[in-house]
N, C-alpha and C positions, 0 to 999 in steps of 0.2 A: 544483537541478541535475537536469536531466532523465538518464533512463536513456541509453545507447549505444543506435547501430544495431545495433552487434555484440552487445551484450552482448541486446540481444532477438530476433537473430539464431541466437544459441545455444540460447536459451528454446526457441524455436521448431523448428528442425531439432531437438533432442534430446528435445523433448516434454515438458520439465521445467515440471512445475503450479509456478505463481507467484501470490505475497500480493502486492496491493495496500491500501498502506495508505494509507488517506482521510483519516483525522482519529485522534482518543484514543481512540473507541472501533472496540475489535477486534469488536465485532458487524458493521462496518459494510467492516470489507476484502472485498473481492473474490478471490476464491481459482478459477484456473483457467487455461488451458492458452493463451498468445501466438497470436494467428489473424495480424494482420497488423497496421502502424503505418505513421504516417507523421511529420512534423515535430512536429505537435501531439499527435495522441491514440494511442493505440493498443488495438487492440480486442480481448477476453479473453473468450475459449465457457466458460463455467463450466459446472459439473457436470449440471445440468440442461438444459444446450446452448444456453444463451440465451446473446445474444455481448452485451456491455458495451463501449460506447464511454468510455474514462478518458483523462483528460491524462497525457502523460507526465511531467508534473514532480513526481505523487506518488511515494511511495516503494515500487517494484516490486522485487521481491525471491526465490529461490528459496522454495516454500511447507514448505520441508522445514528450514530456518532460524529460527532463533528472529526476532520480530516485531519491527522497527525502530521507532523511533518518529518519528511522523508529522515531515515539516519545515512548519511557519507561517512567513511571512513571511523565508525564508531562512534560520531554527534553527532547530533542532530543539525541538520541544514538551516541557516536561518539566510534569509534577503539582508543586504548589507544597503542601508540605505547613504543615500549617494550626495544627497542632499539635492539641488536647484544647480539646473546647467549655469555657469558663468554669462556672462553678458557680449563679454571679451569675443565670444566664440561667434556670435550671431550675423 
């Protein structure tokens, strides 16, 4: 589900820095301030002023909020935990 117009319309008039989350790992979100969008992408001036072309169907979010987790193919990505390596294996 992509973000709203409005709701990146707010981003933007109020200057509120926004997380873009890509995938699982948080090294790789995008963290910085709504420049302009259209249907498809919307583009974000990060901290060091370089502007980022992203889809809007990742998961954009106020950066002041804790970190959503990523959507893949329509749900939400979760860690599958694995349990304790075997012993068998050591």
């Amino acid at each position: 589900m992509a973000i709203s117009d409005e709701q990146l319309d707010q981003y933007r008039v109020e200057g509120i820095k926004v997380r873009v989350v890509r995938d699982i790992l948080q090294i790789n979100d995008v963290r910085g301030i709504v420049v302009a969008w259209d249907d498809d992408y919307v583009l974000i001036r990060r901290p060091n002023r370089r502007v980022v072309k992203l889809r809007r169907s990742y998961a954009i979010g106020p950066a002041s909020e804790p970190r959503q987790a990523p959507v893949l193919d329509g749900a939400p990505f979760e860690l599958e935990d694995v349990g304790e390596p075997d012993d068998a294996n050591d």
